[in-house]
C-alpha positions as CSV (number, residue, x, y, z in Angstrom):
1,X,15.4,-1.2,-55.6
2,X,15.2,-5.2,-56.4
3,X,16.6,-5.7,-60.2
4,X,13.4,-6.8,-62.3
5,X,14.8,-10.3,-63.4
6,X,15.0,-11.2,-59.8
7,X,11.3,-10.0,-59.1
8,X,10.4,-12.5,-62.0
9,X,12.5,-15.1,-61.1
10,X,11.0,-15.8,-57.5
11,X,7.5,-14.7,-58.0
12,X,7.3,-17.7,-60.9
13,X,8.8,-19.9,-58.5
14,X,5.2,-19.5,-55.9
15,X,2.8,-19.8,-57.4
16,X,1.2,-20.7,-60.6
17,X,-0.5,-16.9,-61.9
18,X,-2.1,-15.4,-65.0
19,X,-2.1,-11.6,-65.4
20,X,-4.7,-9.4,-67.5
21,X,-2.4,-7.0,-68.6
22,X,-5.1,-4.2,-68.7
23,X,-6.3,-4.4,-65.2
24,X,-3.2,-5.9,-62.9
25,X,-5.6,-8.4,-62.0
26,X,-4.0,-11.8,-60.1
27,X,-6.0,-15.1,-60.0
28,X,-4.3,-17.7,-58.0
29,X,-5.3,-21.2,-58.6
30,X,-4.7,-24.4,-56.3
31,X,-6.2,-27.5,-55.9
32,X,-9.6,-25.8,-57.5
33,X,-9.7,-22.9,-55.2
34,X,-9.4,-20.1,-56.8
35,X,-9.6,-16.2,-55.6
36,X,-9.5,-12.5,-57.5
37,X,-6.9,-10.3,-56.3
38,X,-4.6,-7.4,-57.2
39,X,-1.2,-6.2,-56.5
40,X,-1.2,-2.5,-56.7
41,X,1.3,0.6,-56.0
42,X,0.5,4.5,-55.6
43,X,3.7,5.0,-57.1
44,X,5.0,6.6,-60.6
45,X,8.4,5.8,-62.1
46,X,11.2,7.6,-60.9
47,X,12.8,8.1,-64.0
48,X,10.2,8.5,-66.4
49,X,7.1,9.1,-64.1
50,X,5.4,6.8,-66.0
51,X,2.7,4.1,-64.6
52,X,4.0,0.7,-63.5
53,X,2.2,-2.5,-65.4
54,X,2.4,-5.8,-65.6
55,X,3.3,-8.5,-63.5
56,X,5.6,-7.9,-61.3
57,X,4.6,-4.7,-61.7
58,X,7.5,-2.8,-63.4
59,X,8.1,0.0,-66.0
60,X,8.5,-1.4,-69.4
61,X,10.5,1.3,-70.4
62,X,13.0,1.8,-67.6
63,X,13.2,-1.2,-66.1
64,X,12.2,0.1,-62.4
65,X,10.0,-1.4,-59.5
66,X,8.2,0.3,-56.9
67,X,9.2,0.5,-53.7
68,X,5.6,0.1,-52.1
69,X,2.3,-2.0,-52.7
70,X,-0.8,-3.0,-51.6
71,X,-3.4,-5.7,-52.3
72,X,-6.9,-4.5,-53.8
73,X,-9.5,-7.4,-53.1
74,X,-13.4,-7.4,-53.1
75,X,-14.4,-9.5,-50.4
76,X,-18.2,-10.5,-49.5
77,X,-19.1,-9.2,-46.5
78,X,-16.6,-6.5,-46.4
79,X,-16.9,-5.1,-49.7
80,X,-13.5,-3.4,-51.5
81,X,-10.6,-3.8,-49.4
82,X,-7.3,-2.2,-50.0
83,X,-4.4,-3.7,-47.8
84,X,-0.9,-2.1,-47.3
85,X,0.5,-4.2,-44.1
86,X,0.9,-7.8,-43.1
87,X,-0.5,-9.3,-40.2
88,X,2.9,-8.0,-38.4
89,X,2.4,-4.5,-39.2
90,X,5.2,-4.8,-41.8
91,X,4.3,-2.7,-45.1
92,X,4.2,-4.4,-48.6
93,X,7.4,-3.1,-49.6
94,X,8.0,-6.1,-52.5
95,X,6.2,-7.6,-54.7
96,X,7.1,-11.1,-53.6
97,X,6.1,-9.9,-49.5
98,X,2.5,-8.8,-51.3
99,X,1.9,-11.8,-53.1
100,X,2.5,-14.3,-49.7
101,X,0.0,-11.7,-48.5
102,X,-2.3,-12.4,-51.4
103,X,-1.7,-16.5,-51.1
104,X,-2.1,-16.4,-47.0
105,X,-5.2,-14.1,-47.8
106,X,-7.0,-16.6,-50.0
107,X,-6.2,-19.7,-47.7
108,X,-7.6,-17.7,-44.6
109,X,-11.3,-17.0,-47.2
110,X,-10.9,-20.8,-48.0
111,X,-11.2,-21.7,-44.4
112,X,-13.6,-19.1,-43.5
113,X,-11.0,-17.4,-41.2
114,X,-10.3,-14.4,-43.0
115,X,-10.4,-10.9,-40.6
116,X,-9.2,-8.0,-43.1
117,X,-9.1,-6.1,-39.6
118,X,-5.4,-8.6,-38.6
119,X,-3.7,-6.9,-42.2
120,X,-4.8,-2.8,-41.1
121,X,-2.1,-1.4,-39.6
122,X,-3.5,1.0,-37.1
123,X,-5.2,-2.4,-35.9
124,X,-2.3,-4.0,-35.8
125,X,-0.8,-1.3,-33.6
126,X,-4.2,-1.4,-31.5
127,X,-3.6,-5.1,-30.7
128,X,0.1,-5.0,-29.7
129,X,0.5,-6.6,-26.4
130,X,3.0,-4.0,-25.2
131,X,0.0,-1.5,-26.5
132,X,-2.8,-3.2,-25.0
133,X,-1.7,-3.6,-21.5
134,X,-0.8,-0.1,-21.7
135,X,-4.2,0.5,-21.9
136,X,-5.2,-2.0,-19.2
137,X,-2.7,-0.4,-16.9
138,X,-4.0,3.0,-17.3
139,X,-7.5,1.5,-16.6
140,X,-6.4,0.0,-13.1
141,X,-5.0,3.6,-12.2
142,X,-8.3,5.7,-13.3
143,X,-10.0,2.8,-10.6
144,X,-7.4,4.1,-8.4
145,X,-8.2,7.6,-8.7
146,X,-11.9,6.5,-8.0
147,X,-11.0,4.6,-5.2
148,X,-12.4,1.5,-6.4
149,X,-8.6,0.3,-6.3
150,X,-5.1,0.2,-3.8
151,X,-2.6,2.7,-5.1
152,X,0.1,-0.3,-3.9
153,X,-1.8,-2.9,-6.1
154,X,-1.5,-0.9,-9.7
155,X,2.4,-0.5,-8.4
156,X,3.0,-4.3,-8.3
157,X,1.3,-4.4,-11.7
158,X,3.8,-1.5,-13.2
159,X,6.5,-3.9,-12.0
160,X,5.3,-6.9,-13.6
161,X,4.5,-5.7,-16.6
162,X,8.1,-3.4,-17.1
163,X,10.0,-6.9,-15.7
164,X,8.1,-9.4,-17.3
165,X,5.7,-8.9,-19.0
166,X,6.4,-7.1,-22.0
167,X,9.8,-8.0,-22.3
168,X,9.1,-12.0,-23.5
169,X,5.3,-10.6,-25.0
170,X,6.5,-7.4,-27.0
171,X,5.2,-7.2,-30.7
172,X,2.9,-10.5,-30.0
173,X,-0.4,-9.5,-31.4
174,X,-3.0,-10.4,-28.1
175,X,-5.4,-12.1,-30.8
176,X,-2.5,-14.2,-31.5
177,X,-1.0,-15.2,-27.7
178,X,-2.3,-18.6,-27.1
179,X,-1.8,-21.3,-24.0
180,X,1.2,-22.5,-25.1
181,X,2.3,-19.1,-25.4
182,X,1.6,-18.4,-21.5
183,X,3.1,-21.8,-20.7
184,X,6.4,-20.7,-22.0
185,X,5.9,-17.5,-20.5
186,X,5.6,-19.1,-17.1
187,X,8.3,-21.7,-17.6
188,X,10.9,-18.5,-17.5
189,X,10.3,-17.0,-14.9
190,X,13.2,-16.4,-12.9
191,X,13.1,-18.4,-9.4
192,X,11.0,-17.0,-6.7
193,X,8.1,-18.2,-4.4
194,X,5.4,-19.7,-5.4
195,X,3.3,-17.0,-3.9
196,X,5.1,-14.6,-6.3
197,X,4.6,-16.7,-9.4
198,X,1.0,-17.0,-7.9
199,X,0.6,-13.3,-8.2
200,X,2.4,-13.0,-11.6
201,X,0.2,-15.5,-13.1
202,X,-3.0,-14.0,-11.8
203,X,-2.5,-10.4,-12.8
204,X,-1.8,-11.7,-16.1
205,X,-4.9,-13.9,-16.3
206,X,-7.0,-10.5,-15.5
207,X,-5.4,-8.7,-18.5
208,X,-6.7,-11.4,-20.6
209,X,-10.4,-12.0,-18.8
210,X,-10.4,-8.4,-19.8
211,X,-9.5,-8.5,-23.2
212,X,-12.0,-11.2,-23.6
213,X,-14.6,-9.5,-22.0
214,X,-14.5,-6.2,-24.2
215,X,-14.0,-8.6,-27.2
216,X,-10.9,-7.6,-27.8
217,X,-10.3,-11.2,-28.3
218,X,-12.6,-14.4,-29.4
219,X,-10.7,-17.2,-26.5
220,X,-8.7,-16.8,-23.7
221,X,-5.7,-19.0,-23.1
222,X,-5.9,-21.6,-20.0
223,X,-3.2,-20.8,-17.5
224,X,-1.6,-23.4,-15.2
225,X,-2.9,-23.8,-11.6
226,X,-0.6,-23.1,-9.2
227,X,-1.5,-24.1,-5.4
228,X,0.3,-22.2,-2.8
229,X,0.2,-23.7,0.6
230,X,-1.8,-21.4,3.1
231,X,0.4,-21.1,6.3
232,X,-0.6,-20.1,9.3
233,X,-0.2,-16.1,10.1
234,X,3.1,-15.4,12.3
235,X,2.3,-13.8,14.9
236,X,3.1,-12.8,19.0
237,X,1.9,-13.8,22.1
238,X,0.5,-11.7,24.7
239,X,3.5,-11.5,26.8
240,X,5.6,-11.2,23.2
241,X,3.3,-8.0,22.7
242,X,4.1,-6.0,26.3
243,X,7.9,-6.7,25.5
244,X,7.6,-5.2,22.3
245,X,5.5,-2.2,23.8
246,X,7.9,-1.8,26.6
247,X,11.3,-1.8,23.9
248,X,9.1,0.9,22.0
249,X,8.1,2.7,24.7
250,X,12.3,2.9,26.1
251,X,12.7,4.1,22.7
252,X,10.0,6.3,21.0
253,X,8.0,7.0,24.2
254,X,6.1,9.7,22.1
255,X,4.9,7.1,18.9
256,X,3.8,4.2,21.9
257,X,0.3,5.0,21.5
258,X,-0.6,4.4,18.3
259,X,1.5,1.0,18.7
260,X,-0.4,-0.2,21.5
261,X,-3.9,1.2,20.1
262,X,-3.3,-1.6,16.9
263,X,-1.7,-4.1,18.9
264,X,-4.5,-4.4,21.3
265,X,-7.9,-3.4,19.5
266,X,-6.7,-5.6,16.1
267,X,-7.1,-2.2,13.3
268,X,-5.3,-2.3,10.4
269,X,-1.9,0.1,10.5
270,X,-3.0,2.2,7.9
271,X,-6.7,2.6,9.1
272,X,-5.5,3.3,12.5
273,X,-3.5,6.5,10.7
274,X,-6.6,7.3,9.4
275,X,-9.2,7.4,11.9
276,X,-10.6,10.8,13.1
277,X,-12.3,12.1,15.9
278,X,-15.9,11.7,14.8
279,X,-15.0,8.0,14.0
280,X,-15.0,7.1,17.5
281,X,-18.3,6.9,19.4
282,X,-17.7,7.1,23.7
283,X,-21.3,6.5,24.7
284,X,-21.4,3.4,22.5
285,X,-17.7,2.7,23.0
286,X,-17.6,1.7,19.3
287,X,-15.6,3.2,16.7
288,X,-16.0,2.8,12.5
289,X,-13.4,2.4,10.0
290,X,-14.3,4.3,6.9
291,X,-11.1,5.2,5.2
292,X,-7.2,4.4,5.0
293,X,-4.1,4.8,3.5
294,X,-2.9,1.7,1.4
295,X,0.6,0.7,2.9
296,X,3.1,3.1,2.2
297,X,1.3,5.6,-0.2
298,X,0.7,9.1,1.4
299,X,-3.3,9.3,0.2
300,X,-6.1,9.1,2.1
301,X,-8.8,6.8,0.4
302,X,-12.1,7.9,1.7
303,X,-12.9,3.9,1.8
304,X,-11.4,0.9,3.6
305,X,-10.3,-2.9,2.0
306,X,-13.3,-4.4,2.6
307,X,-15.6,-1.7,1.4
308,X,-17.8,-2.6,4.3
309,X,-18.3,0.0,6.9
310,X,-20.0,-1.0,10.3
311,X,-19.6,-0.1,14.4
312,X,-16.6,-2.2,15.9
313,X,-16.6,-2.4,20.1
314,X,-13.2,-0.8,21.8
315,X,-11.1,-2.7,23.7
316,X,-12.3,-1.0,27.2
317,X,-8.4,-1.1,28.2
318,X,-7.8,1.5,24.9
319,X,-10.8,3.9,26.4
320,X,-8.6,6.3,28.3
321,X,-5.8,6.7,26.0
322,X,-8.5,7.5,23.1
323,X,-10.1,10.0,25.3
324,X,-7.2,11.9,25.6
325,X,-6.2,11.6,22.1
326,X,-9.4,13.2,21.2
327,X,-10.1,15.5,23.8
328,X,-10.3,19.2,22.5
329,X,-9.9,18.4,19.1
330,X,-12.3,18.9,16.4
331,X,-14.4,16.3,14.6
332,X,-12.6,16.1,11.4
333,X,-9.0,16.0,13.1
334,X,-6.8,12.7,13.1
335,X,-6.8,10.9,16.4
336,X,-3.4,9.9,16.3
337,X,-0.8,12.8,14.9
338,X,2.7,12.3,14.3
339,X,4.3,14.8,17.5
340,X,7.0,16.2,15.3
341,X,4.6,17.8,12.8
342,X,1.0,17.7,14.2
343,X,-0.1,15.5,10.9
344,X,-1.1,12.2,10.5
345,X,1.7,9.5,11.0
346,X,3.2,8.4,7.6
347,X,4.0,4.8,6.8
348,X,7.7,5.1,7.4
349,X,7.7,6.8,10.7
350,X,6.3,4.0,12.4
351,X,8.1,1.3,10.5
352,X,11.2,3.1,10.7
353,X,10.9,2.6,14.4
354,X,9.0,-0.8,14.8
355,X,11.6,-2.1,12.9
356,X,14.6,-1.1,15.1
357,X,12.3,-2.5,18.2
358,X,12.2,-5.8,16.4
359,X,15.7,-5.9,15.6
360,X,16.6,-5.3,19.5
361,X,14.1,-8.1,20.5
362,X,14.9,-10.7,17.7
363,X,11.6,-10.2,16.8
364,X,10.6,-12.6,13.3
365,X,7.5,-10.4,12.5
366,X,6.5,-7.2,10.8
367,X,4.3,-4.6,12.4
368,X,1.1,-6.1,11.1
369,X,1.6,-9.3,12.1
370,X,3.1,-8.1,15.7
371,X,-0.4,-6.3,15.8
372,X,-3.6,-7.1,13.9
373,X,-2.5,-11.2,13.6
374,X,-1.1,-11.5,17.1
375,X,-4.8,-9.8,17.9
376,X,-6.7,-12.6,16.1
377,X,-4.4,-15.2,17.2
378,X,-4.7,-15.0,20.4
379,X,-8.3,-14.8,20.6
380,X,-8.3,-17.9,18.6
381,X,-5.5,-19.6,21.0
382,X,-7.8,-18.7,24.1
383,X,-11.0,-20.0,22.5
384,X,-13.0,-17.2,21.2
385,X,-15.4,-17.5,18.4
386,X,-14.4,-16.9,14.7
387,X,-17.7,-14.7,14.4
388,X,-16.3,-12.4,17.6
389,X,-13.3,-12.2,16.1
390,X,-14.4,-11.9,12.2
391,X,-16.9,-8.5,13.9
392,X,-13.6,-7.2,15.9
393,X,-11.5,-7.2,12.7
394,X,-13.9,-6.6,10.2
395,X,-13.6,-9.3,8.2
396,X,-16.7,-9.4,5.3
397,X,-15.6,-13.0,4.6
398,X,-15.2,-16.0,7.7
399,X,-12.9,-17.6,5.5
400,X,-10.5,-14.8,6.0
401,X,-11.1,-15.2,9.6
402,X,-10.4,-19.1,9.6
403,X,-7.0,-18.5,9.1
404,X,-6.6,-17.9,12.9
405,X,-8.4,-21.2,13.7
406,X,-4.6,-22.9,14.1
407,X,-4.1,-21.0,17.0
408,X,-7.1,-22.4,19.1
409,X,-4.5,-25.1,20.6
410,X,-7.3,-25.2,23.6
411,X,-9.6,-26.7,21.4
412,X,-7.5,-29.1,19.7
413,X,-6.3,-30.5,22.8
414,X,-9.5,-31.8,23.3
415,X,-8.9,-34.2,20.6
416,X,-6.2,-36.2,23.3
417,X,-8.4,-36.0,26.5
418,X,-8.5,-40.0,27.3
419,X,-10.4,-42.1,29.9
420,X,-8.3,-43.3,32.5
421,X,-7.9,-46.5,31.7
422,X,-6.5,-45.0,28.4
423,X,-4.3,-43.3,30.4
424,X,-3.4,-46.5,32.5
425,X,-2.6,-48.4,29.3
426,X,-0.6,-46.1,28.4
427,X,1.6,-46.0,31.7
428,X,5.3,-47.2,31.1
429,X,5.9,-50.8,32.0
430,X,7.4,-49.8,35.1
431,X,4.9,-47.8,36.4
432,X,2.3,-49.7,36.2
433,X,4.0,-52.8,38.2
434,X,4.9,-49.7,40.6
């Protein structure tokens, strides 16, 4: 408990005050402003049990000082208010902490900035970063549960936020985080891609959209712009895809089929593990994508990435194998079934064994690329349109389809076709006196 004199000693030292003796009251007086306010405690003296008066508050008889206070203010607009935190959370356990209160109070009414809601501390607690994107977090996995949302997308978020996220925002109040705040954030970021800074940056700009859009907050900070070049897909030729069939084929002759079905007809690994028998239309010789599993996550999500389902044409070549995959088997049964098991091929059977083909062949690319790029590609490189191939990879958006416009080398060579006498001009010196 702090000795009395001390109490004294550093609260005349703030601020110049004037006490009513009969009613605790404080008025605080600068430069003309001046504001109403008490210092109060709940407490009785522990020797005595006698009330604690004056200012500091203290008991004239023993000497002692309570251990708690708050700050009892009428305020227009909010009517009585009775305050037992800073804005930190930290309770008014002095007399000098409660009367910085007080002051910072009556500077926030002077400049009309005053929210009693920053100095309650269940508030306080409410708007904890570390508490907030809690919150947030929980929301992206209810969207998951919904299926509005990739089970792999909320697990890159749980990352970010246990590495980064909290650790350099912990105890920040979000009301309080402003750009440079985020600035600093980004500047220590350990070294990584820019793509990974990328995503960092722009999960953390959705926390806050959010925040501002539920008015958990009254301005969003402005994050820096970071421009990642857009390279070109990796993927394998024509010829690069039979030698990878043929290694897998050597290898795992009983897994091929699903291998060649996404190499040659473009589908997405994890729709492909998902399609069932009354997906696939003979008489049409269409098939439709309406659900996948998300990368390496075991559920099913009755939907697909972009939550557009139409007909897509089979690659005739693909028609016999998918006969027999299907024949005999009931509608609602996977078309392609892990052997070992009879169920649906998980995420690491087939990249357990792509990736020991790659290895053998020296093979830079991972089974999406070898498959569903190396699809687009080479349509691109042999002059298809970007509309075929956005409808054969069901694309919503062209822009995600231009990315295989690089490999239409056809097309581009156009750009050099000369004139002969270009081409004469041209010639070596020796040539043309040949």
């Amino acid at each position: 408990m702090q000795p009395l004199t001390e109490i004294i000693h550093q609260t005349s030292c703030q601020v110049d005050i004037t006490t009513n003796p009969l009613t605790s009251n404080v008025t605080l007086k600068d430069n003309g402003l001046t504001m109403r306010g008490s210092i109060r405690t709940k407490e009785k003296c522990p020797k005595c049990y006698g009330s604690f008066k004056g200012n500091p508050l203290h008991c004239p008889a023993c000497l002692t000082t309570p251990k708690k206070y708050f700050i009892d203010i009428f305020q227009k607009g909010y009517g009585r208010l009775r305050l037992f935190s800073d804005k930190t959370g930290h309770p008014l356990d002095s007399y000098l902490r409660a009367q910085r209160v007080l002051e910072s109070i009556r500077n926030e009414i002077d400049q009309k900035t005053f929210d009693p809601k920053k100095y309650a501390a269940a508030d306080i607690k409410d708007f904890k970063f570390e508490n907030r994107i809690q919150y947030w977090y929980e929301g992206k996995q209810r969207e998951v549960e919904k299926e509005n949302l990739a089970e792999s997308y909320t697990k890159k978020l749980k990352c970010y936020i246990d590495q980064y996220y909290t650790p350099f925002f912990k105890s920040k109040d979000v009301r309080e985080i402003r750009t440079f705040h985020v600035k600093e954030f980004y500047d220590q970021l350990p070294k990584k891609s820019l793509k990974y800074y990328k995503n960092i940056m722009d999960a953390l700009r959705n926390f806050f959209n959010s925040l501002y859009l539920y008015e958990y907050i009254t301005q969003k900070p402005v994050f820096p712009k970071i421009t990642v070049d857009k390279k070109a897909p990796k993927w394998l030729t024509y010829e690069g895809q039979l030698r990878m069939i043929e290694d897998f084929k050597t290898h795992y002759p009983d897994d091929v089929d699903i291998l060649i079905f996404c190499a040659f007809q473009g589908i997405r690994p994890g729709e492909a593990r998902g399609l069932k028998i009354r997906d696939v239309n003979f008489e049409t010789t269409s098939l439709t994508v309406q659900r996948t599993y998300s990368g390496s996550s075991p559920k099913l999500r009755e939907r697909v990435k972009s939550k557009v389902v139409r007909p897509r044409l089979i690659n005739p070549d693909l028609l016999p194998m998918l006969k027999r995959h299907c024949k005999d088997k009931l509608p609602d049964a996977f078309v392609f079934v892990n052997p070992r098991n009879g169920q649906p091929y998980s995420y690491s059977s087939i990249d357990r064994r792509f990736t020991q083909t790659r290895k053998r062949l020296g093979l830079d690319v991972t089974f999406y690329q070898a498959t569903r790029h190396s699809v687009g590609s080479i349509a691109a490189s042999n002059g298809v349109s970007l509309k075929a191939i956005q409808d054969v990879l069901g694309h919503t958006d062209i822009r995600t389809t231009l990315k295989y416009a690089h490999s239409d080398l056809q097309s581009q060579a156009a750009v050099f076709k000369k004139p002969a006498i270009v081409k004469e001009i041209l010639a070596p010196v020796g040539h043309q006196q040949g």
